[in-house]
C-alpha positions as CSV (number, residue, x, y, z in Angstrom):
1,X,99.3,113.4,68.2
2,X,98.8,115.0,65.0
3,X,96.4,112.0,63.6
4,X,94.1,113.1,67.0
5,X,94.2,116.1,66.0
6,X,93.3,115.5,62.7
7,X,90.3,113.1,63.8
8,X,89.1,115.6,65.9
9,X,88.4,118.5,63.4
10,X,86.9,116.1,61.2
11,X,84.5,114.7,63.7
12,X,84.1,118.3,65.0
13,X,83.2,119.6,61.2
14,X,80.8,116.6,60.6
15,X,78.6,117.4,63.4
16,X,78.5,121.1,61.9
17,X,77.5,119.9,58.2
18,X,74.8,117.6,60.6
19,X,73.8,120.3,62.2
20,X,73.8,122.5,59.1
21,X,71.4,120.3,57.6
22,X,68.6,120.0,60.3
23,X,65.6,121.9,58.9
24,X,64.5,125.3,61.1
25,X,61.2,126.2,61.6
26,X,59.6,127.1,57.9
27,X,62.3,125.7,56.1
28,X,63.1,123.1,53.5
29,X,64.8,120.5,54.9
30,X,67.7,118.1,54.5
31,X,67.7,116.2,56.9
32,X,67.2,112.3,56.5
33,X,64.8,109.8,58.8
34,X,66.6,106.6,57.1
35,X,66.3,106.6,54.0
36,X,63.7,109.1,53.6
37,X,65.0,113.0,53.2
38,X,62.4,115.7,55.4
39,X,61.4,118.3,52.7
40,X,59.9,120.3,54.7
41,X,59.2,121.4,58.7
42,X,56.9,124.4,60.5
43,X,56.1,124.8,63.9
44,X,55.4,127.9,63.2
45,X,58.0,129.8,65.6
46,X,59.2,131.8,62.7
47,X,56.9,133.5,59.4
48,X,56.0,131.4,56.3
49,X,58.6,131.3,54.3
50,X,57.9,127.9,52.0
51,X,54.2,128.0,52.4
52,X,52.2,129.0,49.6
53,X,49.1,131.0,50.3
54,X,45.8,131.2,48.6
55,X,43.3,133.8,50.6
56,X,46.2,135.0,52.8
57,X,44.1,137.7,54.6
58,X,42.6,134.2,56.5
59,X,45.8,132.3,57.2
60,X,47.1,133.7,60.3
61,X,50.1,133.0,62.8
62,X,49.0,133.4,66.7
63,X,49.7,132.1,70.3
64,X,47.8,128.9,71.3
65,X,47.8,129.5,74.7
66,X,49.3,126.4,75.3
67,X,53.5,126.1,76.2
68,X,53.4,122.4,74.0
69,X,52.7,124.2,71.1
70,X,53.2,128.0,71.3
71,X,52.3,129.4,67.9
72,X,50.3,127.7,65.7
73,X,49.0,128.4,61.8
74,X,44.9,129.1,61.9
75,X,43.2,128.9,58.8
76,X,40.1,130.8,59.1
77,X,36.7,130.3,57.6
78,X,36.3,132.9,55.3
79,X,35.7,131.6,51.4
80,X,38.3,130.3,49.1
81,X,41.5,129.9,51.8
82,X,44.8,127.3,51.3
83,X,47.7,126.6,52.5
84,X,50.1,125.1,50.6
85,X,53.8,124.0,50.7
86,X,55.6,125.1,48.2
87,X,57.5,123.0,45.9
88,X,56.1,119.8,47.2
89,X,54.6,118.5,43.8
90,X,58.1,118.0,42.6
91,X,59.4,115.6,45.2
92,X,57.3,112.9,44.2
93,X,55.6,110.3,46.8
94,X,55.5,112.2,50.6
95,X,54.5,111.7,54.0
96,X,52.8,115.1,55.8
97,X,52.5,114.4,59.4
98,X,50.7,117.3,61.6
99,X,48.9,117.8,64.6
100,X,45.3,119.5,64.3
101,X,43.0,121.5,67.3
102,X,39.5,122.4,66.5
103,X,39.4,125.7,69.1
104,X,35.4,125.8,68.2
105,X,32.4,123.6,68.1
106,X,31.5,125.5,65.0
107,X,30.8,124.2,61.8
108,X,34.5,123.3,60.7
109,X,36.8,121.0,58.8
110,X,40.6,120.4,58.5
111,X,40.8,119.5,54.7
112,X,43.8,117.5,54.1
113,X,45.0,118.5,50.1
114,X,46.9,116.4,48.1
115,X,48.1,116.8,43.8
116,X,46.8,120.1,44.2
117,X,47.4,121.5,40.1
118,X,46.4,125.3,38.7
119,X,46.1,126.7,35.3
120,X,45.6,129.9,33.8
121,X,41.8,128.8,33.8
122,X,41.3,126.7,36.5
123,X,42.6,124.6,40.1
124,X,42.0,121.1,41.2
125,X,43.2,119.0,44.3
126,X,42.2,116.3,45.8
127,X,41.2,116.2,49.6
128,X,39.8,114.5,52.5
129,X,38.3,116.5,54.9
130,X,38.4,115.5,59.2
131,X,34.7,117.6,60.6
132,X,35.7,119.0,63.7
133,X,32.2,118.8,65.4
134,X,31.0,115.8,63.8
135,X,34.3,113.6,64.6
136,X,34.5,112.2,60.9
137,X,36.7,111.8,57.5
138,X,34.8,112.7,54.1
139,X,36.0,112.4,50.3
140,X,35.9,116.0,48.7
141,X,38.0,117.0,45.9
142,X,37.2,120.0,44.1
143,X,37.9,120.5,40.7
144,X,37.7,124.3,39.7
145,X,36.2,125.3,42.8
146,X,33.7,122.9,43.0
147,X,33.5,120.4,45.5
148,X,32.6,117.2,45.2
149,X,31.6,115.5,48.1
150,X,28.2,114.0,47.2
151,X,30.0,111.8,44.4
152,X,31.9,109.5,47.6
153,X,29.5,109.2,50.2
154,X,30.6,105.6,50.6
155,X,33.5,106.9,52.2
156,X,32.2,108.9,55.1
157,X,34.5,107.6,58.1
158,X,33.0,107.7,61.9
159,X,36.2,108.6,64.1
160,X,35.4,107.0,67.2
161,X,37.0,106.4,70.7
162,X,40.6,107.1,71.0
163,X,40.7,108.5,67.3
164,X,37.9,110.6,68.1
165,X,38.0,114.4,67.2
166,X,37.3,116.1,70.3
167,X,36.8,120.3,70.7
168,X,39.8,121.9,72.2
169,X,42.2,118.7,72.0
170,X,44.9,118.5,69.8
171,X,45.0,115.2,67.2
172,X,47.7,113.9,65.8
173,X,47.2,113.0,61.5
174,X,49.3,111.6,59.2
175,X,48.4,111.2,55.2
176,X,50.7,109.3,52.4
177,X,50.2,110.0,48.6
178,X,52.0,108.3,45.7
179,X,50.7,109.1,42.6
180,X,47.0,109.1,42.4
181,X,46.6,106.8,45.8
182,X,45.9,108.5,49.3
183,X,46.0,107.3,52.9
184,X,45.0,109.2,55.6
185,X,45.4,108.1,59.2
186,X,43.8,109.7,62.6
187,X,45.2,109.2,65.6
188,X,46.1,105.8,64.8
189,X,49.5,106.0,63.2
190,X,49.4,102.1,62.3
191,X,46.5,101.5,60.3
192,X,44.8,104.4,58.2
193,X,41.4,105.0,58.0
194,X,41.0,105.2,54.4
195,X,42.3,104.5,51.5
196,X,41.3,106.8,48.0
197,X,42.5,106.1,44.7
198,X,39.4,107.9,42.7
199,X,41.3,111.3,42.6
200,X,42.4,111.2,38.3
201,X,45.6,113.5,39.3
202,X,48.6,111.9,40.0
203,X,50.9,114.6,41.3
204,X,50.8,118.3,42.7
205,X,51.1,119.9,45.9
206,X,50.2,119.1,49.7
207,X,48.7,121.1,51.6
208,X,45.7,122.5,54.1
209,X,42.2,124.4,53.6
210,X,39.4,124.9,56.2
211,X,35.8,125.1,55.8
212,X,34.4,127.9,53.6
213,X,31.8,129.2,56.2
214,X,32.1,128.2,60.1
215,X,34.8,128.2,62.9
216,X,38.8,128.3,62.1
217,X,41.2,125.2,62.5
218,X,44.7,125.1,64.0
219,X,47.4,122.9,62.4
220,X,51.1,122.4,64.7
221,X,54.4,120.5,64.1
222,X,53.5,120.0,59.8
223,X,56.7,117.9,58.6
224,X,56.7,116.5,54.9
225,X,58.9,113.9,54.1
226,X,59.9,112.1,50.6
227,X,59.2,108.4,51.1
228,X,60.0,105.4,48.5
229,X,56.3,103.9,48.7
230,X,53.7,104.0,51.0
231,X,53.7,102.3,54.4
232,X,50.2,100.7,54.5
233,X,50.4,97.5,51.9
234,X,46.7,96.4,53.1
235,X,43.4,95.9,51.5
236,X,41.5,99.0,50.3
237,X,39.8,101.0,53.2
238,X,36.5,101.0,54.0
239,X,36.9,98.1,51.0
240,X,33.9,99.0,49.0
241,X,32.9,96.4,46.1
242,X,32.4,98.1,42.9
243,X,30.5,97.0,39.7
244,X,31.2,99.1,36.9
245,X,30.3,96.2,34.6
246,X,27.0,97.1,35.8
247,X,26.8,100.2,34.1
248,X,27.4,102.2,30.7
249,X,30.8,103.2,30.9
250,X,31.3,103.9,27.1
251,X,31.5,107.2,26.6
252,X,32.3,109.9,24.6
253,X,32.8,114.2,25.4
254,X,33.0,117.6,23.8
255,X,33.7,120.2,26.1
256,X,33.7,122.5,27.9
257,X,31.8,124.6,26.1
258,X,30.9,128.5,26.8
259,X,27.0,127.9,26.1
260,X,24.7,124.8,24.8
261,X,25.0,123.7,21.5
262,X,21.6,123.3,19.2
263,X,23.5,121.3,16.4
264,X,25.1,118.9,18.9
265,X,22.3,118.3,20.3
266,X,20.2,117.4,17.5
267,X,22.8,115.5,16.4
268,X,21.1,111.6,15.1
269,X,24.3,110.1,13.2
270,X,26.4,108.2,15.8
271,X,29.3,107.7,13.2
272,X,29.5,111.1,13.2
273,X,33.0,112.2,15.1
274,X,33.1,116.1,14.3
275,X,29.8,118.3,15.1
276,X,29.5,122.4,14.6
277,X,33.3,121.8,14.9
278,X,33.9,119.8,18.1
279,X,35.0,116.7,18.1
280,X,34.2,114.0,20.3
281,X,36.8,111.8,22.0
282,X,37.1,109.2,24.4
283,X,36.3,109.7,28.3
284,X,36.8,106.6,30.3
285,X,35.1,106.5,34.0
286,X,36.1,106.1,37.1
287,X,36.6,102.7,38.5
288,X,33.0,102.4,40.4
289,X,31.9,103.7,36.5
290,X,30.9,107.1,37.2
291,X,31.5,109.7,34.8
292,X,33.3,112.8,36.7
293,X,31.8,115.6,34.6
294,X,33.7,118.1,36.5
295,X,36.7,116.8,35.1
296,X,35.9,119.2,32.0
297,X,33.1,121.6,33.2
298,X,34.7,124.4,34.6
299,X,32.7,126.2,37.3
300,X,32.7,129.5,35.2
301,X,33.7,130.6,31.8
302,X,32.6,126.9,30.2
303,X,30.7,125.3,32.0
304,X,28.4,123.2,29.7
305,X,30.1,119.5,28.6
306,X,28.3,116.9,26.4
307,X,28.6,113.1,26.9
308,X,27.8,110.4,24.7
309,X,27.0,106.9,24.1
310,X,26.1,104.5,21.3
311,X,23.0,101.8,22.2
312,X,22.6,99.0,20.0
313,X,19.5,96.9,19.3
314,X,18.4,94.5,16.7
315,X,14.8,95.7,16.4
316,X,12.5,98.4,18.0
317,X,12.9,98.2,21.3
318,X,12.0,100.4,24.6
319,X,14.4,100.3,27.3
320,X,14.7,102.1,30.8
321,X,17.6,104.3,31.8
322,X,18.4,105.1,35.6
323,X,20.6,107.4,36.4
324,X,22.1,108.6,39.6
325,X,23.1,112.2,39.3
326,X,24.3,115.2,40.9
327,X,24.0,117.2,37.9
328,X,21.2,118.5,36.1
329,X,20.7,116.2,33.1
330,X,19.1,117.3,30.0
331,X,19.3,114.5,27.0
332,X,18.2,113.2,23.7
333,X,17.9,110.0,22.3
334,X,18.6,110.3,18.2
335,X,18.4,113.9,18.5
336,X,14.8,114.3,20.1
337,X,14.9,115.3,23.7
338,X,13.3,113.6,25.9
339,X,13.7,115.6,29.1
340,X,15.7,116.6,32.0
341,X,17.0,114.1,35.2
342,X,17.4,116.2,38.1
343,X,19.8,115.3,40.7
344,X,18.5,113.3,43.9
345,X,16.9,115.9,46.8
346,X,15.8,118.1,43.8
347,X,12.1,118.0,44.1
348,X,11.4,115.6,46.9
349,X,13.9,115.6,50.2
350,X,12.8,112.1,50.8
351,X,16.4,110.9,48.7
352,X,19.3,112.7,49.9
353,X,21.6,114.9,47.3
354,X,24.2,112.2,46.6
355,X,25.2,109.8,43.4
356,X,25.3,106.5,44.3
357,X,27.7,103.8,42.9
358,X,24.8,101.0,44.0
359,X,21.7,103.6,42.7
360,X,20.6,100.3,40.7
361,X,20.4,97.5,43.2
362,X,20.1,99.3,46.7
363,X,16.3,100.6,47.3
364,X,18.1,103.1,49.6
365,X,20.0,105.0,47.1
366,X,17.2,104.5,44.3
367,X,18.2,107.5,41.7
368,X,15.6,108.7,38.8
369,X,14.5,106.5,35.8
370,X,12.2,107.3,32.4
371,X,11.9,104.9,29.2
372,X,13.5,105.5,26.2
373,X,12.6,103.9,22.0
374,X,15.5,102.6,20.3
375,X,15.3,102.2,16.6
376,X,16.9,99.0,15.2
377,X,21.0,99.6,14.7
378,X,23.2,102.5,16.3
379,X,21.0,104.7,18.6
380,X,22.8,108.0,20.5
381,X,22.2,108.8,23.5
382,X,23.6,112.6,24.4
383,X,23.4,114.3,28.0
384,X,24.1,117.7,28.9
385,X,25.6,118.9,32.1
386,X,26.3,122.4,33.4
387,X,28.6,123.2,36.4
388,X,27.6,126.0,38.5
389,X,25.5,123.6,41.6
390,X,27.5,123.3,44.8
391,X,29.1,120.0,45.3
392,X,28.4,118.9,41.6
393,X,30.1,117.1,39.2
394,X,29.2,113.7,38.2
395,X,26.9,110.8,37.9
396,X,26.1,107.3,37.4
397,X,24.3,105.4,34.3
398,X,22.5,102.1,33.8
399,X,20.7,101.1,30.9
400,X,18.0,98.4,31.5
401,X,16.7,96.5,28.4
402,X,13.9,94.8,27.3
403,X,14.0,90.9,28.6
404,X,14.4,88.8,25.0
């Protein structure tokens, strides 16, 4: 009778330490799905404790009108606004799950942020934004409050039929990150519909951020959750084929710098490593072989960055760069300039704003080209960029040479 007894306030204190640990509404959790611990849970029936807010005057708890889903988080449209869960860069590859409800058929986006990092000078995230009244998924990190769109427009998703975004329904999302790769899934909870791995951070904090201008978005039933590797083992998503080899992806940086530089760039000695006392190092590209310029620009304080390259040719030669751009491009060739490469859309709308990774073979995407004279051994080639344009940050090189 006593051995009962025992048993039963054993059994009867385990389900209070199970109970103990089930996550309330805001809280951090510690509970487990398997093997996977929840962080993290908010349906928003309480305040928001564990969130961390960026333009808080815009994030707002209120009733949705609808008994499924009582209060909900809207993040209003009003300039620099996130939402972020505290904490969650330090518990390594996670799951956020969510529900989402477009209320207007403004202008809006749900952007889904992932190994979100800040400084004392500067922020960066990744993201991938869902447009409420377009129905599709778009590639945007910013990197010091610039975005970045116009550098991924390979990756513009349609959602379509039952993943459709629809005004006034609520839509179930789910993303994964592990390091530097991110999956985000819509409505289908099998498959996602993209996979990114062109974001250079490889941890930070989740979280949410809706459009700057336009109408709010609602997000319901948020639940992050630690997982061991992600659940989608597939082939890349939308699968594009990339050619870096294509392209000059030997480059070089100083930056960022407060203002241009005269001595850099009349600079003509390419063994030269230290210049009005900057030195160049190495800057490798992305894996499509665009150079991320907004990885060092910052959008104010320093915003000018200098790349370079070293182009080698046995005699005199004249060859033909193309570049595909959404920065403005100043640059000199042996430290005479020879002009400025404005990004696509600059001067004629008939080419849209974007930087393509095919610019060189695709008549579609066809960026801006001008001849250049290379002298016989080591000839540098320096470009300028300067953050400031909206959804800036990059380009694309190829150097065409003279048949032999």
């Amino acid at each position: 009778m006593r051995t009962v007894c025992y048993l039963t306030l054993f059994c009867l204190a385990s389900l209070a330490g199970a109970q103990d640990m089930v996550p309330v509404a805001g809280s951090r959790g510690g509970n487990t799905e398997g093997n996977a611990a929840v962080r993290f849970e908010d349906d928003f029936g309480g305040d928001l404790t564990g969130w961390r807010l960026v333009g808080e005057p815009a994030i707002v708890l209120r009733d949705s009108g609808d008994p499924a889903h009582g209060r909900v988080m809207e993040l209003q449209a009003t300039g620099n606004v996130h939402a972020l869960v505290e904490d969650s860069g330090n518990w390594g590859p996670v799951r956020v799950e969510g529900e989402m409800l477009f209320p207007t058929d403004d202008h809006s986006y749900l952007g889904l942020i992932y190994n979100y990092q800040a400084s004392a000078t500067r922020a960066d995230f990744g993201e991938v934004y869902v447009k409420g009244n377009g129905s599709y998924l778009r590639v945007n990190p910013w990197r010091d409050g610039n975005a970045s769109r116009l550098l991924y427009e390979e990756y513009k998703t349609p959602l379509t039929l039952d993943d459709a975004i629809r005004i006034g329904e609520w839509k179930r999302f789910k993303t994964e990150v592990s390091g530097n790769v991110f999956h985000v899934y819509i409505g289908d909870m099998s498959v996602p519909k993209l996979t990114l791995d062109l974001f250079e951070l490889d941890s930070g904090l989740v979280g949410f951020q809706p459009r700057i201008v336009g109408g709010p978005v609602w997000i319901d039933n948020i639940k992050v959750t630690s997982i061991e590797s992600l659940t989608y083992d597939g082939p890349d998503l939308p699968g594009t084929v990339y050619e870096p080899q294509e392209l000059v992806t030997d480059w070089q940086v100083i930056g960022p710098l407060a203002e241009p530089s005269l001595t850099i760039e009349r600079s003509d000695d390419a063994a030269v490593s230290t210049v009005d006392g900057y030195a160049w190092r190495p800057f490798a590209t992305d894996r499509r072989g665009a150079v991320i310029s907004g990885r060092v620009t910052e959008y104010h304080g320093r915003p000018v960055a200098y790349f370079r390259t070293v182009i080698h040719a046995e005699d005199e030669e004249t060859a033909v760069l193309h570049f595909s751009t959404t920065d403005e491009i100043a640059h000199w060739v042996n430290g005479r300039f020879q002009g400025f490469i404005y990004r696509d859309g600059y001067i004629s709308r008939e080419n849209d704003w974007n930087a393509w990774f095919d610019f060189w073979k695709n008549p579609e995407h066809a960026g801006r080209s001008l001849p250049i004279e290379l002298r016989p051994g080591a000839n540098q080639l320096i470009l300028r960029v300067r953050n400031g344009n909206f959804a800036s940050g990059g380009f694309f090189v190829r150097l065409e040479r003279t048949p032999e």
